[in-house]
C-alpha positions in Angstrom: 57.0 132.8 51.8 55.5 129.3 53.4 58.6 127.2 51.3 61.3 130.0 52.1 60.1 129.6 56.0 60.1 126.0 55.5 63.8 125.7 53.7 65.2 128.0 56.5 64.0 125.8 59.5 65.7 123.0 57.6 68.5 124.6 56.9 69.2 125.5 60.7 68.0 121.8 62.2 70.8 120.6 59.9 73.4 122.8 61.1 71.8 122.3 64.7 72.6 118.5 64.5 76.1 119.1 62.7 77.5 121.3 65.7 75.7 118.4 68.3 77.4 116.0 67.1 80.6 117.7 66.9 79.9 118.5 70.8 80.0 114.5 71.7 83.2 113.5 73.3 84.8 110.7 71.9 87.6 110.7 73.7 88.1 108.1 76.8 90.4 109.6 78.8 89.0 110.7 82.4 88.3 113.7 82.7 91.0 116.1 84.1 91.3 116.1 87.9 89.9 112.3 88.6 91.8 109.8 88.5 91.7 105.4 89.3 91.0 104.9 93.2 94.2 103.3 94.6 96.4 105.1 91.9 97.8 108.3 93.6 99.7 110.8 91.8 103.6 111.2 93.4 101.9 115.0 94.1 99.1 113.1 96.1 101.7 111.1 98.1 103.7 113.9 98.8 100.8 115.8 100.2 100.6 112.7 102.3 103.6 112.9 103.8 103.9 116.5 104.3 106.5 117.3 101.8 106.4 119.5 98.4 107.5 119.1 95.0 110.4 122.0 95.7 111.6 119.7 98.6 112.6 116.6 96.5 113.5 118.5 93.2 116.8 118.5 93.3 117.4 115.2 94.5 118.6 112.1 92.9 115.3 109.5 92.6 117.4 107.4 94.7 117.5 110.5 97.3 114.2 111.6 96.2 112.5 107.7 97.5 114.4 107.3 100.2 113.4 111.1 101.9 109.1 110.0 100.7 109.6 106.9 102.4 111.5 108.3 105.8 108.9 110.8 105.4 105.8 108.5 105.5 107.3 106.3 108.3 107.2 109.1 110.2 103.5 110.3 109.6 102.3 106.4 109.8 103.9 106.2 113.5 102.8 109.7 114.4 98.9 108.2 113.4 99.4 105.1 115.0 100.0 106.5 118.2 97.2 108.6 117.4 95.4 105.6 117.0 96.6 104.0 119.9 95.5 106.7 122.1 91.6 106.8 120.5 91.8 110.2 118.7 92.5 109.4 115.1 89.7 110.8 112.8 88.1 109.5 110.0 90.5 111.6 107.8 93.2 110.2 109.8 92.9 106.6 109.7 91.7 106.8 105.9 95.6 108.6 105.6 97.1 106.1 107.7 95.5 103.2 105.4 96.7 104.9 102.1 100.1 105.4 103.6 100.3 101.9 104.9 99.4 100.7 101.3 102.3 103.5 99.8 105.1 102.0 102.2 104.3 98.2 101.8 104.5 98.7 98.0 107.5 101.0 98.2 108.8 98.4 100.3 108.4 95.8 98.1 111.5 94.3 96.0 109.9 94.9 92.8 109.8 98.8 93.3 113.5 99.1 94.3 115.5 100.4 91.4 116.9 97.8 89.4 120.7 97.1 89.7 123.0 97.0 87.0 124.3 93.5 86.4 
């Protein structure tokens, strides 16, 4: 009865370690709903600037940048001139910052669409 007692606890330590290890995660993508500070998701950036998905869909990406961007320029002046006048919260300035960083990149040559020579 002492070995049958004895084979069974093995027997179940072994299986116990099989399924831990099958637990461990191996896989070294970030879990679902973080992401890279600095690197924000176009949903992110619409949020931003007030718009939704449904109000660029249907627009060309041409059409689609140019309403994000006329969009942010006029969130980053309205939290300017909240800034300007002292009430800009914490919330606030830390939008302004990350749309400042949006519109200087969206600015920048590089992230025009390339012409076709």
């Amino acid at each position: 009865m002492k070995k049958l007692a004895t084979c069974i606890a093995v027997g179940l330590l072994a299986l116990g370690a099989q399924s831990m290890m099958a637990q461990t995660n191996t896989n070294s993508v970030t879990a679902p709903g973080t992401h890279t500070p600095g690197h924000h998701r176009p949903v992110d950036i619409l949020k931003l600037v007030g718009l939704t998905p449904a109000d660029v869909k249907d627009l060309t990406p041409a059409e689609r940048r140019a309403k994000i961007v006329q969009a942010a320029n006029t969130v980053v002046a309205e939290l300017q001139a909240k800034k300007t006048d002292g009430t800009l919260t914490p919330e606030g300035q830390e939008r302004l910052t990350r749309l400042e960083k949006f519109l200087a990149h969206a600015n920048h040559p590089k992230a025009a669409a390339p012409s076709k020579d």
